[in-house]
C-alpha positions as CSV (number, residue, x, y, z in Angstrom):
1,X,4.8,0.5,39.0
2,X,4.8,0.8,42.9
3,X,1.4,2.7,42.9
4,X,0.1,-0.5,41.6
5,X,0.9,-3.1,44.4
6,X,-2.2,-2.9,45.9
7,X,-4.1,-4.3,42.7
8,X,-1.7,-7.0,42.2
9,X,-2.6,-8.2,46.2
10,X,-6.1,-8.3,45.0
11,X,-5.4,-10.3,42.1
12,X,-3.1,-12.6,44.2
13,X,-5.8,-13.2,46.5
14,X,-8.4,-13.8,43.6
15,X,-6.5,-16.4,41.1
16,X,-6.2,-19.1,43.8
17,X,-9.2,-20.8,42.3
18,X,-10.6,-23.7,44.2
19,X,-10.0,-26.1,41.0
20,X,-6.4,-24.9,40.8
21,X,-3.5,-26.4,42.5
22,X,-2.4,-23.7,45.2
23,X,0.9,-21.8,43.7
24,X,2.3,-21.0,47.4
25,X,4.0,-23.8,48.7
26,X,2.4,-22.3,52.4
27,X,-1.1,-23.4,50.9
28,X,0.3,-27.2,50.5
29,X,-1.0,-28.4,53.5
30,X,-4.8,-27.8,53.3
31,X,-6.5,-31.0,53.4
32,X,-9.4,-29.5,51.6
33,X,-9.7,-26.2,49.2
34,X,-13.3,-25.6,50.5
35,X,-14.5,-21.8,51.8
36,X,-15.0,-23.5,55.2
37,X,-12.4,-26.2,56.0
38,X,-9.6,-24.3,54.2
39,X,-6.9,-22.6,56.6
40,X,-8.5,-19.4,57.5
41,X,-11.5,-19.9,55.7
42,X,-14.9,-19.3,56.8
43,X,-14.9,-22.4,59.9
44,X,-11.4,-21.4,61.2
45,X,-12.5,-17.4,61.0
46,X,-15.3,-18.7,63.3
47,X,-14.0,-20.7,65.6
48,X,-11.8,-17.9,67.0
49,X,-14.1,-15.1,66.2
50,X,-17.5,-16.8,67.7
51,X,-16.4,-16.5,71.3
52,X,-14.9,-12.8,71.1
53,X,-18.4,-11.8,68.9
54,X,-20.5,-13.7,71.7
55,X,-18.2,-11.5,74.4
56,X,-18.3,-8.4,73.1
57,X,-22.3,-9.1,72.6
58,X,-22.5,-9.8,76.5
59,X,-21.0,-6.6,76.9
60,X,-23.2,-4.6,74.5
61,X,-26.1,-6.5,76.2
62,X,-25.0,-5.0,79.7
63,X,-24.8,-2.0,78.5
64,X,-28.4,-1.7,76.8
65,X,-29.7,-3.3,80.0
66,X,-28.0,-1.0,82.2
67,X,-28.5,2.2,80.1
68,X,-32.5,0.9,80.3
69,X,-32.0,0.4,84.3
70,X,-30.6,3.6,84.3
71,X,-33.9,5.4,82.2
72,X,-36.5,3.9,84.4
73,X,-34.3,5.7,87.4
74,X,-34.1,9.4,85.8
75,X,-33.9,10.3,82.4
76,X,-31.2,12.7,83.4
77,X,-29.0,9.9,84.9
78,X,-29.5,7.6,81.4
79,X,-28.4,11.1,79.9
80,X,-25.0,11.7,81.9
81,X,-24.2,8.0,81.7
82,X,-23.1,7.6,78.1
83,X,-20.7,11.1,78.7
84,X,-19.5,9.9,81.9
85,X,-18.7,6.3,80.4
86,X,-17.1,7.7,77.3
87,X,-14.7,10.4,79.4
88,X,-13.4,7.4,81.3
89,X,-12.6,5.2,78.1
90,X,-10.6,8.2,76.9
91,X,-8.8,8.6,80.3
92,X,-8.1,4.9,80.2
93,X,-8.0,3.3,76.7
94,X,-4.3,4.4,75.8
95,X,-2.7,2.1,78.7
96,X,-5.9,0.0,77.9
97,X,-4.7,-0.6,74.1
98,X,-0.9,-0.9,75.0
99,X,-1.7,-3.5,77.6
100,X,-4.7,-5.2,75.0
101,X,-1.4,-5.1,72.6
102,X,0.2,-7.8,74.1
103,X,-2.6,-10.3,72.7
104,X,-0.5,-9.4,69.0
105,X,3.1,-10.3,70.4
106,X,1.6,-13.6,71.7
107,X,-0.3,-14.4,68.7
108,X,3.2,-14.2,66.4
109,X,5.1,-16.2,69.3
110,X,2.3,-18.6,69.5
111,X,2.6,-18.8,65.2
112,X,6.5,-19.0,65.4
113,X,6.0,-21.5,67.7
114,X,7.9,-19.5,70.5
115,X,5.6,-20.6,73.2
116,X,8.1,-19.9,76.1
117,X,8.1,-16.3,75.4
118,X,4.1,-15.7,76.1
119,X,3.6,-15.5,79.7
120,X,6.7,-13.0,79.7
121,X,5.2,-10.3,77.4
122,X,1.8,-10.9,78.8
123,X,3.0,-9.9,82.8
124,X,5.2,-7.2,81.3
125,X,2.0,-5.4,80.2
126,X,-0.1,-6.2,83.8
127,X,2.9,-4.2,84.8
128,X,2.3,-1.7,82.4
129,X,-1.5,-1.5,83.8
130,X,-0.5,-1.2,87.0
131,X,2.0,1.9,86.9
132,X,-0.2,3.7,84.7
133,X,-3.5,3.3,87.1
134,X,-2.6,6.4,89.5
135,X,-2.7,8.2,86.0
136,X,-5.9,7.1,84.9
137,X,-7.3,7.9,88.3
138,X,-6.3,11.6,88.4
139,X,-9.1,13.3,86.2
140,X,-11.1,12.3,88.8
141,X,-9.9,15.2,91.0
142,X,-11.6,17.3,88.7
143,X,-14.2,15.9,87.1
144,X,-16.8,18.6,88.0
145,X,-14.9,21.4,86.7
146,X,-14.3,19.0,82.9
147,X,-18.4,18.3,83.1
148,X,-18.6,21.6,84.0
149,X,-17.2,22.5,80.7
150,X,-19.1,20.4,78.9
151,X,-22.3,22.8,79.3
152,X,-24.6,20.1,79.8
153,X,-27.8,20.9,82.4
154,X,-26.9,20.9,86.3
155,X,-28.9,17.7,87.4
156,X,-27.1,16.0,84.1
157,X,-23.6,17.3,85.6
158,X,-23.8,16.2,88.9
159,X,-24.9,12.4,87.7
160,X,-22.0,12.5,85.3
161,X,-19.5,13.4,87.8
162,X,-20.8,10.6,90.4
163,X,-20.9,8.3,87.8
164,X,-17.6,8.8,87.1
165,X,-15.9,9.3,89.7
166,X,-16.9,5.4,90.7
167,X,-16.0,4.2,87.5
168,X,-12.6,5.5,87.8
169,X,-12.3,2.6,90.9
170,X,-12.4,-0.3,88.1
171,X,-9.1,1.4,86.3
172,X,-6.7,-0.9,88.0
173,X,-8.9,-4.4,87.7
174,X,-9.9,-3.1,83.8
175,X,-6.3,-3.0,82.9
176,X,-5.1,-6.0,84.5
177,X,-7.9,-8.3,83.3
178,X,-7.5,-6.8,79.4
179,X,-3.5,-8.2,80.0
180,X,-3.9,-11.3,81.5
181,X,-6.7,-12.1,79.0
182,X,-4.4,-11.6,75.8
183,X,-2.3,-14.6,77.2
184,X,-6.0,-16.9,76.1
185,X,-6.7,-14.6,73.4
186,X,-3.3,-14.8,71.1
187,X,-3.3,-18.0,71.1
188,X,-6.4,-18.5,69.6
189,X,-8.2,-20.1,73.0
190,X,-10.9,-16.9,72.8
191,X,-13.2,-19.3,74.7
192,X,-11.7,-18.7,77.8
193,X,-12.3,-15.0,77.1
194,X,-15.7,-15.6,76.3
195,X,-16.5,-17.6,79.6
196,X,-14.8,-15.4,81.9
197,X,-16.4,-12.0,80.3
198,X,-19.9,-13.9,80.1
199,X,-19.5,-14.7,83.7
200,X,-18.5,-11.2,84.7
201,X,-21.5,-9.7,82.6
202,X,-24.3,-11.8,84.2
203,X,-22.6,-10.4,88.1
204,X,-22.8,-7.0,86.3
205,X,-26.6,-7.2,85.3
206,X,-27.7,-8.6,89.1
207,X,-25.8,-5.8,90.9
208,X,-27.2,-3.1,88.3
209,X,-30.8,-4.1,89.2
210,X,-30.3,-4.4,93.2
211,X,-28.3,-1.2,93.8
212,X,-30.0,0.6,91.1
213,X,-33.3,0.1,92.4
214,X,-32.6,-1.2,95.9
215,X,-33.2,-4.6,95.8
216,X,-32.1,-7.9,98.6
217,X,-30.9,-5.5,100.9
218,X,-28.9,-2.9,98.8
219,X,-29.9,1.0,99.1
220,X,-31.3,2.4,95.6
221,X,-28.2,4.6,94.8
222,X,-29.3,5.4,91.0
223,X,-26.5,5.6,88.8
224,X,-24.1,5.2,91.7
225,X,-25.4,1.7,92.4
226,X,-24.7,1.1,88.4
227,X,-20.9,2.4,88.5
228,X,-20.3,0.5,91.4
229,X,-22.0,-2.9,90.2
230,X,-19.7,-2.2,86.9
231,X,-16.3,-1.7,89.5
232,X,-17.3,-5.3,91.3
233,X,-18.2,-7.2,88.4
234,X,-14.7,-6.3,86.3
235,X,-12.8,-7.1,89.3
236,X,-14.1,-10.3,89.6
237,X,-12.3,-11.6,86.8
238,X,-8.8,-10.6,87.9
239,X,-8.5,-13.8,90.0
240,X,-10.1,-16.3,87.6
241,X,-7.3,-15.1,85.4
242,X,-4.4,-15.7,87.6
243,X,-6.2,-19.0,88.6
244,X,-6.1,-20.1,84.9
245,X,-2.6,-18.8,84.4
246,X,-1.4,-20.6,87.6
247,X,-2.1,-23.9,85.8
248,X,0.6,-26.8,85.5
249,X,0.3,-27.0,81.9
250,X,0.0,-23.4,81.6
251,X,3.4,-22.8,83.6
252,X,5.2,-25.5,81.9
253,X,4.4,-24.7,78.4
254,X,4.3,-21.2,77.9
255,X,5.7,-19.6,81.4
256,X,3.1,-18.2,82.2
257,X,3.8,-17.2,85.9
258,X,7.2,-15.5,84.8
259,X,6.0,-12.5,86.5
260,X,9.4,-10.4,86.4
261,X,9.9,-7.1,84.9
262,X,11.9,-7.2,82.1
263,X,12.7,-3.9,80.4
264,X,13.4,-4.5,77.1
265,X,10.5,-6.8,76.7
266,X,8.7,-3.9,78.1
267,X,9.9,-1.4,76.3
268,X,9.4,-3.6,72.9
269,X,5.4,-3.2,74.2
270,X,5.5,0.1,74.1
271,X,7.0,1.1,71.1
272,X,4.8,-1.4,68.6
273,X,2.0,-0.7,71.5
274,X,1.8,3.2,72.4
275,X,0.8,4.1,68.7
276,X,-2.3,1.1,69.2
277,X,-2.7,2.6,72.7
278,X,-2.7,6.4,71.6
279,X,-4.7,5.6,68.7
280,X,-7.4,4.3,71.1
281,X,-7.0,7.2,72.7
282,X,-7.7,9.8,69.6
283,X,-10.8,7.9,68.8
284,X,-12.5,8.1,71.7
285,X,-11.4,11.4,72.3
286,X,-12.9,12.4,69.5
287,X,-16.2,10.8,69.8
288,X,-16.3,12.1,73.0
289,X,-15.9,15.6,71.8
290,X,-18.7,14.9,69.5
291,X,-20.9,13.7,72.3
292,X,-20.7,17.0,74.6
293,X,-20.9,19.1,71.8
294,X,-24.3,17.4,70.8
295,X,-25.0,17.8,74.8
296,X,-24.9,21.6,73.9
297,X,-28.2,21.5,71.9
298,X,-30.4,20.2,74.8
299,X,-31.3,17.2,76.9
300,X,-33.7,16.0,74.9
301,X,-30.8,15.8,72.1
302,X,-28.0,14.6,74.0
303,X,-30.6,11.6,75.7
304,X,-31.6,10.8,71.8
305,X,-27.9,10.7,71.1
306,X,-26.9,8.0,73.8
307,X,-30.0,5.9,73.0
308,X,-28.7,6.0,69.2
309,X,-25.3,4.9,69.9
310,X,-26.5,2.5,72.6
311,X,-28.3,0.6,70.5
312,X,-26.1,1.1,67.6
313,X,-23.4,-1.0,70.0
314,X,-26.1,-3.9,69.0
315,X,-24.3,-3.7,65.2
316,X,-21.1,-2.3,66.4
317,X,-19.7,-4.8,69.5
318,X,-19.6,-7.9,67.4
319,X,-18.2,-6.7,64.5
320,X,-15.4,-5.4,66.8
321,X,-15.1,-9.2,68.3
322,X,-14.7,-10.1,64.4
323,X,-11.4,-7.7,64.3
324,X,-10.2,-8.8,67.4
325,X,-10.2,-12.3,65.7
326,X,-8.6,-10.9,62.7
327,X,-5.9,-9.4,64.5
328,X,-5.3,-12.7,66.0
329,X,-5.5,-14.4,62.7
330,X,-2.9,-12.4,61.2
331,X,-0.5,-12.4,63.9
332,X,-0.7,-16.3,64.2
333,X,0.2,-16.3,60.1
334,X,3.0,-13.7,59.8
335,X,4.3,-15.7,63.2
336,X,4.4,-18.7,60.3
337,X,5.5,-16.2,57.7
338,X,2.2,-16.9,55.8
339,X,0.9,-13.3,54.8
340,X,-1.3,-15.0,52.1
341,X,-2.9,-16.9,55.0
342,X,-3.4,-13.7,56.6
343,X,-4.9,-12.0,53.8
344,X,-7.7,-14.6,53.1
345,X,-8.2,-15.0,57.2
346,X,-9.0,-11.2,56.9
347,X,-11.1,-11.2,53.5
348,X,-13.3,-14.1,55.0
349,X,-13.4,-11.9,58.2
350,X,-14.7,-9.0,55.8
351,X,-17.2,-11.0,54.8
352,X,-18.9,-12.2,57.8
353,X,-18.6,-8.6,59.2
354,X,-20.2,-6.9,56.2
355,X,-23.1,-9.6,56.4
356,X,-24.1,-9.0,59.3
357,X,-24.4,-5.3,59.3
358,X,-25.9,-5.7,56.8
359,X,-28.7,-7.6,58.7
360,X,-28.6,-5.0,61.3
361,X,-28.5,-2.2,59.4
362,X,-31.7,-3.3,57.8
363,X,-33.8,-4.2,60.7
364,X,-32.7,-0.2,62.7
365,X,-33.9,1.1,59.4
366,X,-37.6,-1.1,59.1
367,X,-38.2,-2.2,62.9
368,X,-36.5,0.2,65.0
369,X,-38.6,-0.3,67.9
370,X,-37.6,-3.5,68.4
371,X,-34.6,-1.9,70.0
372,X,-36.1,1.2,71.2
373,X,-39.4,-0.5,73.0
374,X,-37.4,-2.1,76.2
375,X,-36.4,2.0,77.1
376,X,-40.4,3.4,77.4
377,X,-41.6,0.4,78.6
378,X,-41.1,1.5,82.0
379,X,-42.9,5.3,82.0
380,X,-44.9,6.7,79.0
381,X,-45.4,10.1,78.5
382,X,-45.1,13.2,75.8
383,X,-41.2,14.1,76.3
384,X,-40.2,10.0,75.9
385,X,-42.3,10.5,72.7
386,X,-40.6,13.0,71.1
387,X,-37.3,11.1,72.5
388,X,-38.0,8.4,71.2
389,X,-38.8,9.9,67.7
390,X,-35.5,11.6,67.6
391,X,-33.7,8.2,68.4
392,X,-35.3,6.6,65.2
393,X,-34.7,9.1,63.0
394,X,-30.5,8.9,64.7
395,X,-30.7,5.1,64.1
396,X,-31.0,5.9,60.1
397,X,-27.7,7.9,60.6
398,X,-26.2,4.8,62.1
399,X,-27.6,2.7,59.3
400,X,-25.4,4.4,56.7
401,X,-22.5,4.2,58.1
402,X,-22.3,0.6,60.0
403,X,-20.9,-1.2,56.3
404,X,-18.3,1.1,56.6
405,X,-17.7,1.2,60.0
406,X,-17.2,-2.7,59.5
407,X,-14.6,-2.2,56.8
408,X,-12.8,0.5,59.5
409,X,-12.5,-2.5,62.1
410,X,-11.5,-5.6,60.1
411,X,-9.1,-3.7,58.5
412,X,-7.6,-1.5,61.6
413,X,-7.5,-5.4,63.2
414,X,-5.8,-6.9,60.5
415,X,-3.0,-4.2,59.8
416,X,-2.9,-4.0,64.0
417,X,-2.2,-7.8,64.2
418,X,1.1,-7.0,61.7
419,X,2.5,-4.2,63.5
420,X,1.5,-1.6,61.4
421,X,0.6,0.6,64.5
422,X,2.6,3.7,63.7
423,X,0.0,4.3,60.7
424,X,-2.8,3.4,62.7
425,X,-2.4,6.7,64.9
426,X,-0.8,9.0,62.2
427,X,-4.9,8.5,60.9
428,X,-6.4,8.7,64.6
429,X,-4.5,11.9,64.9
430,X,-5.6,14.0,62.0
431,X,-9.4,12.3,62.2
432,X,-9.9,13.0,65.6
433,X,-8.9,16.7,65.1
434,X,-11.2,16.9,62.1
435,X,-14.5,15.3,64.3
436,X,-13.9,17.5,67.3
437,X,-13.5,20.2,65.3
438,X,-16.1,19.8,62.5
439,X,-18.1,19.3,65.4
440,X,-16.9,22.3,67.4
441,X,-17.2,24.6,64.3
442,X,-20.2,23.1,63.1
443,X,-22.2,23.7,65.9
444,X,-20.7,26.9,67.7
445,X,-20.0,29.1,64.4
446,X,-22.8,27.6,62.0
447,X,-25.3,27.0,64.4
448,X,-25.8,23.5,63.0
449,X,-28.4,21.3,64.6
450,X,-27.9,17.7,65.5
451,X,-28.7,16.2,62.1
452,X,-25.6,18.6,60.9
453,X,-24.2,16.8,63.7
454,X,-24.9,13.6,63.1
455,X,-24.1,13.9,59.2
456,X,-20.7,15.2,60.4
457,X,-19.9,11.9,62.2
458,X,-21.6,9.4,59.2
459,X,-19.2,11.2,56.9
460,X,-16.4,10.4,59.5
461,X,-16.8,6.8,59.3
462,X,-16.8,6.9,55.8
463,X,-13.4,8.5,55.1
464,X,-11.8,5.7,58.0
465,X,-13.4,2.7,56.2
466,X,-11.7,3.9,52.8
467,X,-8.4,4.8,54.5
468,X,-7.9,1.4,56.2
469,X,-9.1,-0.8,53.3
470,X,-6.9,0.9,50.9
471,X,-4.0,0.5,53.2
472,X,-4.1,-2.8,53.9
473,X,-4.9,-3.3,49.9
474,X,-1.1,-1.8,49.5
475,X,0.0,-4.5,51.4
476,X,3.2,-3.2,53.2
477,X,1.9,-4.7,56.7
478,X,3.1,-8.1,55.1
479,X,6.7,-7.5,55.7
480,X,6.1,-6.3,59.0
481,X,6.8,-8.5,62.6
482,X,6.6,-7.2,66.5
483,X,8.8,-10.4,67.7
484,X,12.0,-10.7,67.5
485,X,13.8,-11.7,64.4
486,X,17.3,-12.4,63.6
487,X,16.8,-10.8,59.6
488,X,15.8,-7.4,59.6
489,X,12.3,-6.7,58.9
490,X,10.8,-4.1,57.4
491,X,9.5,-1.3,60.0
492,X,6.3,-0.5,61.1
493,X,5.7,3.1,59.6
């Protein structure tokens, strides 16, 4: 019975008791059968997730210092921030997750042992970065007339379209520095990422306070000064990469400065990589929908919004470092032809992901001024009141969903890290249709107000977590490869 594969993966996965002698010969190895020092238990899970978690949480902290920067400026320029932010992710996460991609082809050479073939794939997608840029920076002709659209106020358009309009500078150093980083990251050295992004971040918060504010000489340019400090501090880490790649044992061991085009290695990118790249895409296309449709009920709601989902990157940013390092994990595995490897590297991944939103969840729902306070602290008054009690109210929202928006990443990582891509965006597609317009409909025909809103979106992240942990439960993305192999594997669909 086919429809029952799934079930038997879970009882696979559950009869490999500690006491019992493994029955895989791939488990013969393990020098000890403990949760922690087994392969791709709990220590392994964390030594390659730790520094991605502790990146993307140098990120998130940026961005809840900068988006608090940005409300002791003007309340309308924290407002157009998060819309500006989020309309240039969609512009540039599909060549963004086709170039991130490469980090899966060099996690299966890596596992295969096919070192030589890493710094190859890993140029092939800074080339891929670099033709698509003069893409990325064409909405930027015209941005007024797409914030226009949007219906938000006037003083909230005209910070959105400054904002960005300089963000759209940083395309070309975003893109390059997501490439050259998957050469550290697929091989399991997320370290390196960790330093270079922590170093980057710390530039980022300096420059956001003087040219926000106009500090050490800098004018005060409000949200400007913030887009640029953003552009300068991610094209700082363009040359520490190339530095680190430029390395003897770097160049010897994995040719890393093989920097010619080759198209079939390219095009091999793009086919396992545009569905990962497009599915990016969907997503943040759809969220953004959702955020200037909420901009349509008012200031106060779309500022209440963007506090909500800033802090909620508190929860969310980690727990995306944690399917990075699943996607890794897996990769490395099948690249061994381990899938049971794989599958416990993910469940442990599960675990530590659902823990800690756990945590999170719990403290938005019982102290949710401890991440609300550092926003008023600057100016008090009767409108940042009734912001704020919005913004609590939003952070209940984000409570319900976060377990399942944990499932939704670990999962989407671990099938990702396979090849299963093509899947991937079949489900962006049709969910990104149904927020924008659920949203659309909800608030244009019904009237609905931003709990209606809000409940659209919780119910949203529901339906993905299911969707992706039943899939990967089915198991197909075992079979599945992105390298090359002389016996025919099964396809990614």
């Amino acid at each position: 019975m086919p429809r029952l594969g799934w079930i038997r993966n879970i009882a696979r996965i559950l009869e490999t008791r500690e006491d019992e002698e493994p029955v895989s010969s791939q488990f013969e190895a393990e020098p000890s059968s403990t949760w922690w020092s087994r392969p791709c238990g709990v220590g392994e899970v964390l030594r390659v997730a730790m520094p991605l978690v502790l990146s993307s949480l140098s990120w998130t902290v940026l961005t809840f210092i900068d988006r608090m920067f940005l409300m002791w400026w003007s309340e309308e320029s924290l407002a157009a921030s998060f819309p500006a932010a989020l309309l240039w992710w969609t512009v540039l996460c599909c060549p963004l997750g086709i170039c991130s991609y490469a980090s899966t082809f060099v996690s299966q050479y890596y596992g295969a042992g096919e070192h030589r073939k890493i710094g190859p794939i890993v140029w092939q997608s800074v080339w891929l970065g670099l033709i698509a840029t003069p893409l990325t920076m064409l909405p930027m002709l015209f941005s007024e007339s797409i914030f226009a659209a949007g219906g938000h106020e006037a003083a909230v358009r005209a910070e959105e379209t400054i904002y960005f309009r300089i963000l759209g500078w940083g395309s070309a150093p975003m893109l390059v520095s997501y490439a050259l980083s998957s050469f550290f990251s697929g091989q399991g050295k997320t370290w390196v990422v960790m330093l270079v992004d922590g170093w980057s971040v710390l530039l980022n918060i300096v420059l956001d306070y003087v040219w926000i504010f106009g500090h050490a000489g800098f004018p005060a340019a409000g949200i400007a000064g913030g887009g640029w400090a953003t552009v300068v501090a991610v094209a700082a880490k363009v040359p520490i990469y190339l530095i680190l790649l430029a390395r003897s044992p770097n160049r010897s061991t994995c040719a890393s400065w093989r920097l010619g085009f080759r198209w079939r290695l390219f095009k091999r990118l793009l086919i396992f990589g545009g569905p990962a790249g497009l599915q990016m895409l969907l997503d943040i296309a759809g969220f953004t929908a959702f955020v200037f449709l909420v901009g349509r009920l008012g200031g106060m709601e779309l500022t209440a919004t963007n506090l909500a989902f800033n802090v909620s990157s508190l929860a969310f940013m980690p727990v995306y470092g944690l399917g990075l390092a699943a996607s890794i994990l897996v990769g490395q595995q099948l690249g061994r032809d381990s899938p049971d490897l794989a599958a416990r590297g993910t469940w442990t991944t599960v675990w530590l992901a659902m823990s800690y939103m756990t945590l999170v969840s719990t403290l938005y729902v019982v102290v949710p001024d401890l991440f609300l306070f550092g926003f008023f602290a600057h100016e008090a008054g009767q409108r940042n009141g009734e912001v704020r009690a919005i913004a609590v109210v939003l952070l209940r929202y984000v409570a319900a969903y976060n377990l399942f928006d944990a499932l939704n990443m670990v999962f989407v990582g671990a099938i990702k890290g396979a090849g299963d891509t093509r899947f991937i965006f079949g489900v962006s597609l049709i969910m990104a249709v149904l927020l924008a317009a659920g949203t659309w409909i909800a608030v244009s025909v019904f009237g609905a107000g931003l709990h209606g809103c809000w409940t659209l979106v919780t119910v949203w992240i529901w339906l993905l977590g299911v969707i992706y942990c039943v899939r990967f439960l089915r198991g197909r993305w075992r079979g599945m490869r992105v390298i090359e192999r002389e016996a025919p594997l099964q396809s990614a669909g």
